[in-house]
Backbone as numpy.savetxt, mean C-alpha at the origin, in Angstrom:
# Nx Ny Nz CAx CAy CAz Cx Cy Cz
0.07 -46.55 40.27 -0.55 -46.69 38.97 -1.05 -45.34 38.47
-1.75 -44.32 39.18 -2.38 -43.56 38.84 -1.38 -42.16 38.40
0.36 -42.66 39.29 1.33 -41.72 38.85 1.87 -41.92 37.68
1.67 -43.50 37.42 2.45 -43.55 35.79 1.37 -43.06 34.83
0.59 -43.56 35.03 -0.85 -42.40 33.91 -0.90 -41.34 33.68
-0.28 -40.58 34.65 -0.14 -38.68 35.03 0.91 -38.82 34.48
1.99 -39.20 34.66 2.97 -38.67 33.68 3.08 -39.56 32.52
2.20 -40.38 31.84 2.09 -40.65 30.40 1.32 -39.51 29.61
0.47 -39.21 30.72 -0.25 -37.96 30.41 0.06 -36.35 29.51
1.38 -36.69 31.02 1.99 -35.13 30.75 3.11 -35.32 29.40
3.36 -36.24 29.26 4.49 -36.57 28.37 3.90 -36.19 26.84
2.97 -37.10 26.96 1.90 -36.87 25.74 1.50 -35.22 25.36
1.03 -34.79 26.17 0.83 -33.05 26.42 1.95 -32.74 25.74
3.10 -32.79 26.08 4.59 -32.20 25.82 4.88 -32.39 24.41
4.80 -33.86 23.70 5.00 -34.07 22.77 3.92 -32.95 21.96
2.76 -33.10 22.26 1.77 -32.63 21.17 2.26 -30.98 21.21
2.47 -30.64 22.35 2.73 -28.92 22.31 4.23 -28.66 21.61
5.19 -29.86 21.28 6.25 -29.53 20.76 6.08 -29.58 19.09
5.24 -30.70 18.89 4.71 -30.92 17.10 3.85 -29.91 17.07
3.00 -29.09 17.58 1.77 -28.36 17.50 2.64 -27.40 16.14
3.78 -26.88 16.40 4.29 -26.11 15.36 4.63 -26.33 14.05
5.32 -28.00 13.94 5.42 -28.72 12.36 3.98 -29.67 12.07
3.28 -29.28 13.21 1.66 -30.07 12.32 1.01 -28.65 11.57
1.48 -27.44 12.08 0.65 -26.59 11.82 0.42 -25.91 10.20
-0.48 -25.58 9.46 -0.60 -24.81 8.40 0.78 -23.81 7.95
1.25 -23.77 7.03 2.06 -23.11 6.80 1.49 -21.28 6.74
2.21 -20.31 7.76 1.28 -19.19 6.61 1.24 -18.61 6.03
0.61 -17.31 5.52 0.31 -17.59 4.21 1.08 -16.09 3.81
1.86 -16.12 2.98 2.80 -14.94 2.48 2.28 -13.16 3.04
3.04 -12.93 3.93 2.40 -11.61 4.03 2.05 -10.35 2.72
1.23 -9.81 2.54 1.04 -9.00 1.63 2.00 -7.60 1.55
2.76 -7.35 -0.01 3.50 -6.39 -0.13 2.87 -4.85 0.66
3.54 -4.15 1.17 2.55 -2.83 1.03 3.92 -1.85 0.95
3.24 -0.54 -0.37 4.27 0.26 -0.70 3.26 1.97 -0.45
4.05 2.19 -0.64 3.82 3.89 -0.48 4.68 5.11 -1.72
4.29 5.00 -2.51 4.85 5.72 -3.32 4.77 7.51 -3.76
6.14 7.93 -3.42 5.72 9.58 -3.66 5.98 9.76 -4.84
5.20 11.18 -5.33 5.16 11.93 -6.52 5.03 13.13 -6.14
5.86 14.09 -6.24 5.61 15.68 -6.01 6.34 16.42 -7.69
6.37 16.00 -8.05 6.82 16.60 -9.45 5.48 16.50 -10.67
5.43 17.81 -10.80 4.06 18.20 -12.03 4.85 17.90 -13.61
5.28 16.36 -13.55 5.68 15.88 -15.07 5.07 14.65 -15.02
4.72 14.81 -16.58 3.77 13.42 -16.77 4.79 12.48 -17.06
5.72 12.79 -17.74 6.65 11.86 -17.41 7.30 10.76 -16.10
7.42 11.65 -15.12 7.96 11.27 -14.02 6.56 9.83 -13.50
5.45 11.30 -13.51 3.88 9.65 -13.07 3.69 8.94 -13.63
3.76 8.42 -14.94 4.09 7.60 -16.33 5.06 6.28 -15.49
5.97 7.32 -15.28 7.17 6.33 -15.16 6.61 5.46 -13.59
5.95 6.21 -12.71 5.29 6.06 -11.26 4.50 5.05 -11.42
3.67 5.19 -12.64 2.32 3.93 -12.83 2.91 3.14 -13.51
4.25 3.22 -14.31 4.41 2.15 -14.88 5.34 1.41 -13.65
5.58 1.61 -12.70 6.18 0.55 -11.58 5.17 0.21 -10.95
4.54 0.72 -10.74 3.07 0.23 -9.67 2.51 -0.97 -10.83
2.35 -0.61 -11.98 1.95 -1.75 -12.41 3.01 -2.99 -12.71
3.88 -2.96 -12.93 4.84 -4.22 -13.14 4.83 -4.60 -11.65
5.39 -3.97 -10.26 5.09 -4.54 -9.27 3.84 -5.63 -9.31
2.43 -5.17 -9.42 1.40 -5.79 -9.18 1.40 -6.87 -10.42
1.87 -6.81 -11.82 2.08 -7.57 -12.88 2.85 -8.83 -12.06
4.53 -8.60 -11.37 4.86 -9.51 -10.90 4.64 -9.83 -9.74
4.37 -9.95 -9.33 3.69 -10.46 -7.57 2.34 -10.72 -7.86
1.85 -9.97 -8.31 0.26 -10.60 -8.12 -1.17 -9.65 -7.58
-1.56 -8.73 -7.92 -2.21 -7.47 -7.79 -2.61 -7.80 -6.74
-3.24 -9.28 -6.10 -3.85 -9.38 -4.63 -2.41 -9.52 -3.76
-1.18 -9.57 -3.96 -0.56 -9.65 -3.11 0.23 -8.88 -3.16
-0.46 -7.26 -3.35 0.48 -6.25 -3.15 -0.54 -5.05 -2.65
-0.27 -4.14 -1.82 -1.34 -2.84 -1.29 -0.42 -1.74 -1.73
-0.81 -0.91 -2.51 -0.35 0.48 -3.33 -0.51 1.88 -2.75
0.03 2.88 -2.56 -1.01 3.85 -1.86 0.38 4.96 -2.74
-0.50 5.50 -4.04 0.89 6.91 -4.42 0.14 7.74 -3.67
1.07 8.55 -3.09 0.69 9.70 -2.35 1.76 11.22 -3.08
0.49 12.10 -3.62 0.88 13.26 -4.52 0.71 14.83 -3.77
1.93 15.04 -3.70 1.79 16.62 -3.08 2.35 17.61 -3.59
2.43 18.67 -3.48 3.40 19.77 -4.14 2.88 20.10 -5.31
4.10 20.05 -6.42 3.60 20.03 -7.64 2.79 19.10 -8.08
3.36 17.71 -7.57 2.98 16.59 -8.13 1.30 17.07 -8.19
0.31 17.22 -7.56 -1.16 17.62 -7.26 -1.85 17.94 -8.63
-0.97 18.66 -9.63 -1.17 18.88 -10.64 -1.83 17.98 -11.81
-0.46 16.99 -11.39 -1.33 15.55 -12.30 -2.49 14.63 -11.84
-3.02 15.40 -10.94 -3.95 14.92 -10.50 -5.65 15.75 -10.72
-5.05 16.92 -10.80 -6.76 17.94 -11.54 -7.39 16.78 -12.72
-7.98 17.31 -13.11 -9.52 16.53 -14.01 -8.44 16.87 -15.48
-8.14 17.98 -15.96 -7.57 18.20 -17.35 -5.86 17.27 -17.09
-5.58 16.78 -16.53 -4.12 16.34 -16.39 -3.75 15.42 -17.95
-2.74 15.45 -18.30 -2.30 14.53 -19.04 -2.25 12.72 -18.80
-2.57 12.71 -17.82 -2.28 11.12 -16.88 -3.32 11.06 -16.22
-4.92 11.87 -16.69 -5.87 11.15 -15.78 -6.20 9.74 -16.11
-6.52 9.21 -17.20 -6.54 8.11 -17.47 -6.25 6.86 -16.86
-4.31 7.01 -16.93 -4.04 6.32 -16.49 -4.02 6.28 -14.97
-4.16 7.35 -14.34 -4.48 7.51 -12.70 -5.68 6.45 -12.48
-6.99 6.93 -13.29 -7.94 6.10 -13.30 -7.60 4.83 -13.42
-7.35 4.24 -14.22 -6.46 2.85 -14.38 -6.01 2.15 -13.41
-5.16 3.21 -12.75 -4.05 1.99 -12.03 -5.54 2.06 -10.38
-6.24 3.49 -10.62 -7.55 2.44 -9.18 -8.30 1.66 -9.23
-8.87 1.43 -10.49 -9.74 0.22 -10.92 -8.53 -0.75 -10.93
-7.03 -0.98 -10.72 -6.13 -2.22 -10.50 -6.14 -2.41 -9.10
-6.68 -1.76 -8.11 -6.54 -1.55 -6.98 -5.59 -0.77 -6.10
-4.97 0.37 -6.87 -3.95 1.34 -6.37 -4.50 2.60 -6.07
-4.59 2.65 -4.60 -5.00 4.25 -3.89 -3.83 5.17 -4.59
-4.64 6.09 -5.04 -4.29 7.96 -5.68 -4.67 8.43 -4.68
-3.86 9.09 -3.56 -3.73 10.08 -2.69 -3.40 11.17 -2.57
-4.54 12.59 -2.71 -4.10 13.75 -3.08 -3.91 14.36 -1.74
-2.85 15.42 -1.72 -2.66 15.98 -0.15 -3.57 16.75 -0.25
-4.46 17.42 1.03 -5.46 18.41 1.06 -4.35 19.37 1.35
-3.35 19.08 1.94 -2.69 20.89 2.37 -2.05 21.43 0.92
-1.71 20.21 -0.06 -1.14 21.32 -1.06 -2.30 22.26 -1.75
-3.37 21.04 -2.24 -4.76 21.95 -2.56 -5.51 23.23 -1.88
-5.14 23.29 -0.55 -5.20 24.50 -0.03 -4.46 25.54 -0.74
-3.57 24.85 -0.63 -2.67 26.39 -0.81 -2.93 26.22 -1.92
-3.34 25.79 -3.15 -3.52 26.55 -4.67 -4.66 26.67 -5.00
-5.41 26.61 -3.99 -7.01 27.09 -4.14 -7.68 25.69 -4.88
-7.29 24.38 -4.71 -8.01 23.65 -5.60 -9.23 23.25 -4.64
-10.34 22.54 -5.10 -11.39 22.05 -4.37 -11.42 20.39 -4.79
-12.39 19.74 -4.43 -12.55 17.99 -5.14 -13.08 17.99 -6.35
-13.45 19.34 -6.70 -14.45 19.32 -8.20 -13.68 19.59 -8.90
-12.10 20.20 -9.13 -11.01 20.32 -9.81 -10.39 19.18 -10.07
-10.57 18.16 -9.03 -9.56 16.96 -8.88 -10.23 15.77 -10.15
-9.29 15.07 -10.22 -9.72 13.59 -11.02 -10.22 13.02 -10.19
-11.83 12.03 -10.92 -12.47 11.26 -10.10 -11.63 9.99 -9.77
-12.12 9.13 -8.55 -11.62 8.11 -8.41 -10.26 8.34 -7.09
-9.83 9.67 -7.07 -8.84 9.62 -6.26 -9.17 9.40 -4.89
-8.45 9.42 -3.58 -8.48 10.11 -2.35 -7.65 10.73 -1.85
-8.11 11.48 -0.52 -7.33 12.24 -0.19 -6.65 12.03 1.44
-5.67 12.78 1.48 -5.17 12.80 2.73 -4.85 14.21 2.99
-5.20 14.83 4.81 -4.67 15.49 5.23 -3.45 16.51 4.58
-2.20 15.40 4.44 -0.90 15.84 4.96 -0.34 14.87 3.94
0.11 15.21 2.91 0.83 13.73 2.07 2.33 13.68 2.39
2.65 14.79 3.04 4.27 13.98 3.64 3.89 13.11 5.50
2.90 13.63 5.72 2.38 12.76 7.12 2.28 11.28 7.03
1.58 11.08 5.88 1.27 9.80 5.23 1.87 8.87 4.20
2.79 9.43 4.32 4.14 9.06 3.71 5.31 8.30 4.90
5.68 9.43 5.52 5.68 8.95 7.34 5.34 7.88 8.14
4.15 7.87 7.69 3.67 7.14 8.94 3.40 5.57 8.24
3.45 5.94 7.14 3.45 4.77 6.18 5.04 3.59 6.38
5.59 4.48 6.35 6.77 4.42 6.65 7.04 3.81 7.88
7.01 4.14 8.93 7.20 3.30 10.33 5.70 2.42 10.35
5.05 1.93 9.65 4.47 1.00 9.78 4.63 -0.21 8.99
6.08 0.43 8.48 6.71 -0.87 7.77 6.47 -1.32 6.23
6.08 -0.12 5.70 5.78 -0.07 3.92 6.73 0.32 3.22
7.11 -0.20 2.55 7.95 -0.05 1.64 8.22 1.80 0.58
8.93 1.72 0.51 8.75 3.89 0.01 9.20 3.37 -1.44
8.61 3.90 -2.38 9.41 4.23 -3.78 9.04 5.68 -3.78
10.27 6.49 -4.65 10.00 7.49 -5.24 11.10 7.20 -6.57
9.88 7.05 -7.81 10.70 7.22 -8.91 10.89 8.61 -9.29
């Protein structure tokens, strides 16, 4: 008696650990994440940069997307305080899109954070972080 109980037991166990997977919550859409470069000092080109970052987040859904432009080289340019595209830089971070200025290009052109547009951040190395963005499975645009 006490063997047919043990294995009604175990049977039961088995079943529940085989449904445990179609009883379970569905989950829940992983979140986009992109990495977008800009190294070109045209307002055109970042124009064209914020206007994909925003239709991305327009279609998907601003909470279900993580943004990070990352600006080096020339690009750094459109990023000083007098730029043609501070505005909209400002803009797209109050949408929730990290502006990432490289510190090594600002080295080399003598800029400091008091040159830069508010609201941005910075990185190290913006081809590092581009990289590493990269093997962690983010998506790259460069318009």
């Amino acid at each position: 008696m006490h063997r047919r109980v043990f294995m009604q037991a175990a049977a039961l166990a088995a079943l529940t650990l085989a449904a445990g997977p179609l009883l379970a919550q569905p989950a829940a859409p992983r979140k986009l994440r992109v990495v977008v470069q800009v190294s070109d000092n045209d307002p055109a080109r970042w124009n064209l940069a914020l206007n994909n970052v925003r239709n991305l987040q327009e279609d998907v859904g601003a909470a279900n997307v993580e943004v990070e432009i990352v600006a080096y080289g020339p690009g750094i340019a459109m990023l000083k305080l007098e730029s043609p595209v501070a505005s909209r830089i400002a803009d797209a971070g109050k949408a929730g899109t990290r502006v990432l200025a490289c510190e090594n290009t600002m080295k080399a052109l003598k800029l400091v954070r008091d040159d830069m547009a508010g609201g941005i951040g910075y990185v190290p190395a913006g081809v590092t972080t581009i990289v590493t963005r990269q093997s962690e499975g983010w998506a790259y645009l460069r318009p």
